[in-house]
NURO-611757 format. One record per residue: x, y, z of N, C-alpha, C in turn; residue in one letter. Coordinates in Angstrom, 1 decimal. Each point is the difference from the previous one (the first is absolute). Example, Ala and Ser with C-alpha at 12.3 -4.5 7.8 and 13.67 -1.06 7.14 Angstrom:
BEGIN
<<13.2; -5.7; 7.8>; <-0.9; 1.2; 0.0>; <0.9; 1.2; 0.0>; "A">
<<-0.4; 1.1; -0.7>; <0.9; 1.1; 0.0>; <-0.8; 1.1; 0.8>; "S">
***
This chain:
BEGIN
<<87.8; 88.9; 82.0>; <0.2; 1.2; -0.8>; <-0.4; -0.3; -1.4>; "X">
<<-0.6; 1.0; -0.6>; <-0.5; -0.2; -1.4>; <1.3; 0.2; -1.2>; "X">
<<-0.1; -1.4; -0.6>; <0.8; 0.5; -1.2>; <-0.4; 0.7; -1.1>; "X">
<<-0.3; 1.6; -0.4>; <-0.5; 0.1; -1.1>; <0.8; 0.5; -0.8>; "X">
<<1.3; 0.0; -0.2>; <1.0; 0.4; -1.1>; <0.7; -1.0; -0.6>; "X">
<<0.2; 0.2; -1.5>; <0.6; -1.6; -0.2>; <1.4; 0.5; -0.5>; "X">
<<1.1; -0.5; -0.1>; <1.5; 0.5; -0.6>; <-0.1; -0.9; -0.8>; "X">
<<1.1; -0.1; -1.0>; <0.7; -1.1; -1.2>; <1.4; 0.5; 0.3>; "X">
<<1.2; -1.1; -0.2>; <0.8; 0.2; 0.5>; <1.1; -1.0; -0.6>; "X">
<<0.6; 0.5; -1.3>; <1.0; -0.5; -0.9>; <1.7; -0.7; 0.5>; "X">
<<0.0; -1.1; -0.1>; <1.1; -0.5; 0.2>; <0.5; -0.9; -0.9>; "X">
<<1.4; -0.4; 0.2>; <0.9; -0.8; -0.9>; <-0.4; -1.5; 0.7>; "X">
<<0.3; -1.1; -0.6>; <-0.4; -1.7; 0.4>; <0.8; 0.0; 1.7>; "X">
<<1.8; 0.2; 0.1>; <0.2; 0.1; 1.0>; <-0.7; 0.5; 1.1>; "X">
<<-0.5; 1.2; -0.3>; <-0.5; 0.6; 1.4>; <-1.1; -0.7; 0.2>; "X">
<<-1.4; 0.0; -0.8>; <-0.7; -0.5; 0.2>; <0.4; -1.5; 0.6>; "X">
<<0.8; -0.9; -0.4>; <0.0; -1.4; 1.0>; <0.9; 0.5; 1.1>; "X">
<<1.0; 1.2; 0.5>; <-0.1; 0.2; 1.2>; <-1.0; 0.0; 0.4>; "X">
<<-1.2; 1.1; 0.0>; <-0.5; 0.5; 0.5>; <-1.0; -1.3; 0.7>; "X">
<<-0.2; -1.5; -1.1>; <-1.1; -0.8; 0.5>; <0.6; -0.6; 0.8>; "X">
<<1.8; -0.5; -0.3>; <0.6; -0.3; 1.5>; <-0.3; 0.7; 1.3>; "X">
<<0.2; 1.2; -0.4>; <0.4; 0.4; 1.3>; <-1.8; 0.2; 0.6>; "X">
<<-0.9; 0.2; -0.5>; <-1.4; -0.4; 0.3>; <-0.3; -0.7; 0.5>; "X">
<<0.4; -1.4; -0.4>; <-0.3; -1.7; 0.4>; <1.1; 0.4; 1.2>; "X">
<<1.1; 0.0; 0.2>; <0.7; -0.2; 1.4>; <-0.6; 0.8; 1.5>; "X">
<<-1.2; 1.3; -0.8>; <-0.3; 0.2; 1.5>; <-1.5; 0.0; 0.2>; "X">
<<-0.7; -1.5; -1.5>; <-1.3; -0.3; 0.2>; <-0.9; 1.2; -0.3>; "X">
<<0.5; 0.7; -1.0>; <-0.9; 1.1; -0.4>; <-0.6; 0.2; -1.4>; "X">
<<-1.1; 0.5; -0.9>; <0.1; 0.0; -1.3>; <1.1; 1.2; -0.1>; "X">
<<-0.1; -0.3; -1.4>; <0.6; 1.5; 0.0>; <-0.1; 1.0; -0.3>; "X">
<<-1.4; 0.4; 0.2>; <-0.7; 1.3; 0.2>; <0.3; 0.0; 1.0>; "X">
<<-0.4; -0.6; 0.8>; <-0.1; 0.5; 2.0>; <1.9; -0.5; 0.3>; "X">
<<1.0; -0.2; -0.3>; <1.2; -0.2; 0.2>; <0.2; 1.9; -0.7>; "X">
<<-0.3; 0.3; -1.2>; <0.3; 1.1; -0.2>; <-0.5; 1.4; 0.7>; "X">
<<-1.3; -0.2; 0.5>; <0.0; 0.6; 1.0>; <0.1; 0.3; 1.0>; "X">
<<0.8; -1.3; 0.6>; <0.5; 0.5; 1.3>; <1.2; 0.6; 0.3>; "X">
<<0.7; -0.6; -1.7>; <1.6; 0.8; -0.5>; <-0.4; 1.5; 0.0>; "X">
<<-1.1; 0.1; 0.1>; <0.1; 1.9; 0.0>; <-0.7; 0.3; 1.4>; "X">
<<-0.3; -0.8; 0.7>; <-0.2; 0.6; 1.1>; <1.1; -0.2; 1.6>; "X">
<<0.7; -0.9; -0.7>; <1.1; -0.6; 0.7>; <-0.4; -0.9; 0.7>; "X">
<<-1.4; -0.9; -0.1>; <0.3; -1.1; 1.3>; <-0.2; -1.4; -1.0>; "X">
<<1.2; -0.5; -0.7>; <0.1; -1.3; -0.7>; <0.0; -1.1; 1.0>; "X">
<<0.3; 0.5; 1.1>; <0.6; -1.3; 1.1>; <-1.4; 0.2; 1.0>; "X">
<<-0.4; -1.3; -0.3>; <-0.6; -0.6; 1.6>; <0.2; -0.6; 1.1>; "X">
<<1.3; 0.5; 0.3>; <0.3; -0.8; 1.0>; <0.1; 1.1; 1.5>; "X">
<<-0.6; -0.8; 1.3>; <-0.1; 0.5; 0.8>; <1.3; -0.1; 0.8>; "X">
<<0.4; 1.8; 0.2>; <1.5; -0.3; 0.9>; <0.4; -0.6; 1.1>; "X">
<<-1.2; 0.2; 1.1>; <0.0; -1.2; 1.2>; <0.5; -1.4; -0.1>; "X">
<<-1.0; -0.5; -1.0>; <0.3; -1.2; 0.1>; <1.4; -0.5; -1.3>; "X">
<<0.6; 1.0; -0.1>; <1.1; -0.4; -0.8>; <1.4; 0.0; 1.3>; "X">
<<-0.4; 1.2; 0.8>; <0.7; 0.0; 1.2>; <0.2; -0.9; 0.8>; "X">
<<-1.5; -0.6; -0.1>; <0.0; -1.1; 1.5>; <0.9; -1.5; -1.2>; "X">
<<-0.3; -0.2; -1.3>; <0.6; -0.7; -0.3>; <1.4; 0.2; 0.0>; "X">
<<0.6; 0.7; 0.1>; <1.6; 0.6; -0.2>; <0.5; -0.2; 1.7>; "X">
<<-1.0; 0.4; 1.1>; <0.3; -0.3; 1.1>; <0.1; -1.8; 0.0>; "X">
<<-1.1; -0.7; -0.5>; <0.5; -1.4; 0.1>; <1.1; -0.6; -0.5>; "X">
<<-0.5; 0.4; -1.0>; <2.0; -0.5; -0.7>; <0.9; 0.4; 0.1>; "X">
<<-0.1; 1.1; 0.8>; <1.7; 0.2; 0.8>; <0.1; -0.3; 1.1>; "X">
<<-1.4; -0.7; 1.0>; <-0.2; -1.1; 0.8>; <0.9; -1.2; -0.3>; "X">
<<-0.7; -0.7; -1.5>; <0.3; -1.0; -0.1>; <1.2; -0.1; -0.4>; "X">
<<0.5; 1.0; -0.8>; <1.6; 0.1; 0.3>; <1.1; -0.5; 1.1>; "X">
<<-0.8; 0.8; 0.9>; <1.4; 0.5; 0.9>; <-0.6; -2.1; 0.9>; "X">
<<-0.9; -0.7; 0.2>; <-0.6; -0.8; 0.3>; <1.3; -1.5; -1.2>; "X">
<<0.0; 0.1; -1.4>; <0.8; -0.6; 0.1>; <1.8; 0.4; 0.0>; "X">
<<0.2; 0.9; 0.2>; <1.4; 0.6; 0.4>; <0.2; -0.7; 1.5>; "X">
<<-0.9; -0.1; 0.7>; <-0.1; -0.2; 1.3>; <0.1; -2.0; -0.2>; "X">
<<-0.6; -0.7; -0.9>; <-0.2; -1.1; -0.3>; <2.0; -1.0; -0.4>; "X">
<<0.0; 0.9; -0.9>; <1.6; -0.2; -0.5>; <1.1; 0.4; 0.6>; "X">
<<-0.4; 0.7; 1.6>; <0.9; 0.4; 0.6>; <-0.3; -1.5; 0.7>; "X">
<<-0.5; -0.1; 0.9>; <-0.2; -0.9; 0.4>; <0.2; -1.5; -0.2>; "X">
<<-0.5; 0.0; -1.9>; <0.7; -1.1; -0.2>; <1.4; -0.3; -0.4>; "X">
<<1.0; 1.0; 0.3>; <1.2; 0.1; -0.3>; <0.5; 0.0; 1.4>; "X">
<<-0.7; -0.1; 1.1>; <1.0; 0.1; 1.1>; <-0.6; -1.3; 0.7>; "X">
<<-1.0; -0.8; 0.3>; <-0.9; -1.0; 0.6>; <-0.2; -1.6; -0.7>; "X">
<<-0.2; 0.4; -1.4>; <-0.6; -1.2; -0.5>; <0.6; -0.3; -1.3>; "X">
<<0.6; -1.3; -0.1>; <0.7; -0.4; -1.5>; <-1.1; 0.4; -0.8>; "X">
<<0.3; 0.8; -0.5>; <-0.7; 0.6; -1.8>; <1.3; -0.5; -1.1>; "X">
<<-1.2; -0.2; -1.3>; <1.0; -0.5; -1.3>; <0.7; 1.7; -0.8>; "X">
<<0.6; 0.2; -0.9>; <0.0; 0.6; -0.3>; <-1.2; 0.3; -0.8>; "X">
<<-0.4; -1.2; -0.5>; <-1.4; 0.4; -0.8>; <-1.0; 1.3; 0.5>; "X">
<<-0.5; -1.0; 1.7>; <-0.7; 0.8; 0.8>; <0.1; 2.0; -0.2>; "X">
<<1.6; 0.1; 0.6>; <0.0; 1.5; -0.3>; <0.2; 0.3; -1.1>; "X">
<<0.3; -0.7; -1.2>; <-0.5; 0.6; -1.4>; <-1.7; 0.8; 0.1>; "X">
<<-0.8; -1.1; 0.2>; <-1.0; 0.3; 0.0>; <-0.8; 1.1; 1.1>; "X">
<<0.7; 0.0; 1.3>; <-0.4; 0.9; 0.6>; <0.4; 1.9; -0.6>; "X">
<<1.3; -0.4; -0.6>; <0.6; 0.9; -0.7>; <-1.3; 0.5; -1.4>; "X">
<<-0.4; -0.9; -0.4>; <-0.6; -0.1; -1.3>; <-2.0; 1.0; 0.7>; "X">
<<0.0; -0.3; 1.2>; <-1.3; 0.5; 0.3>; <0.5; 1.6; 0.4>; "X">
<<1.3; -0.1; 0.9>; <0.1; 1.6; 0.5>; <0.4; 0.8; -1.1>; "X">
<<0.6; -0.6; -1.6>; <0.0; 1.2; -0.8>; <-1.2; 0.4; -1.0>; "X">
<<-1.4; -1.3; 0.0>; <-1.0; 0.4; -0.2>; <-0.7; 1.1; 0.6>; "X">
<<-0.4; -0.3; 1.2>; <0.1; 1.0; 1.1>; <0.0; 1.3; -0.1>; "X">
<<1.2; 0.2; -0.2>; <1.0; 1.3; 0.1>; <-0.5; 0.7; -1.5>; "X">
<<-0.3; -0.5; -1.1>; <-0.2; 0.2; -1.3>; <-1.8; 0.2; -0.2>; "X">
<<-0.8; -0.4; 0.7>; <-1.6; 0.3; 0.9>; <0.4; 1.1; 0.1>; "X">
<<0.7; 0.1; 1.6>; <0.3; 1.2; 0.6>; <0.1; 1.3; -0.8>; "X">
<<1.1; -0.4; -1.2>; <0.3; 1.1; -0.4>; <-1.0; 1.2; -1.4>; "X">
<<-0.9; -1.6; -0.3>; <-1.2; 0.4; -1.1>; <-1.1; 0.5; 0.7>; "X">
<<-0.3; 0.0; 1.2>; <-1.1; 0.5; 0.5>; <0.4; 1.5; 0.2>; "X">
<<1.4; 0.6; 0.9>; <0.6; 1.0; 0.3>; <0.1; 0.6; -1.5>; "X">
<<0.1; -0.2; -1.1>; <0.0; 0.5; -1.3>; <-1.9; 0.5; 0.0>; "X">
<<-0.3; -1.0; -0.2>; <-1.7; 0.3; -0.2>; <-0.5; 1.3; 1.0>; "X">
<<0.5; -0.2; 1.2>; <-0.4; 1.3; 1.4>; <0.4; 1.3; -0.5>; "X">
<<1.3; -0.2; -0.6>; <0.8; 1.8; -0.3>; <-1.2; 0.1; -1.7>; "X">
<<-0.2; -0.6; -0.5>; <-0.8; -0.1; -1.2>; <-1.8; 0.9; 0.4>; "X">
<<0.2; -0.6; 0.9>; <-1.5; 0.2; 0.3>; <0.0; 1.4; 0.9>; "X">
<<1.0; -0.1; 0.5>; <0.5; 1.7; 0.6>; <-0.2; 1.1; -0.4>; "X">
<<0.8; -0.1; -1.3>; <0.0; 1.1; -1.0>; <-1.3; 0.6; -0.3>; "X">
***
């Protein structure tokens, strides 16, 4: 599509270095970051594959839930051990919950 209109577009220091943050976080200048803020598509991210990732990691979830059950009923584990198993399932669960944010984001 041809650009042949040009704008100028006055701002305060703050906004302006929002604006180059929030540009650089989704790899855009900030001509083309501002124009997609008016067309609404800032996000490139495809929903399938945010799905299929959300399906794996509530895979690999429930996979070490299944792990620490296990090692709580079969095999001397340290406490350490389930710290750590503990330390992956609330990673996990905190994935989980940033992607399901991003989906209703992208919904809208």
């Amino acid at each position: 599509m041809s650009k042949n209109y040009d704008r100028h577009l006055r701002m305060d220091e703050a906004t302006a270095l929002r604006l180059k943050e929030k540009s650089d976080e989704c790899g855009l200048s900030e001509q083309e970051y501002m124009r997609r803020l008016i067309s609404q598509s800032t996000y490139q991210l495809d929903r399938e594959s945010l799905q299929k990732i959300l399906r794996n990691i509530s895979g690999m979830g429930n996979n070490v839930n299944q792990i620490a059950k296990k090692a709580n009923t079969t095999i001397e584990v340290t406490s350490e051990d389930l710290r750590i198993i503990d330390g992956f399932r609330a990673e996990l669960y905190e994935m989980r919950k940033e992607i399901v944010k991003l989906l209703k984001e992208l919904s809208r």
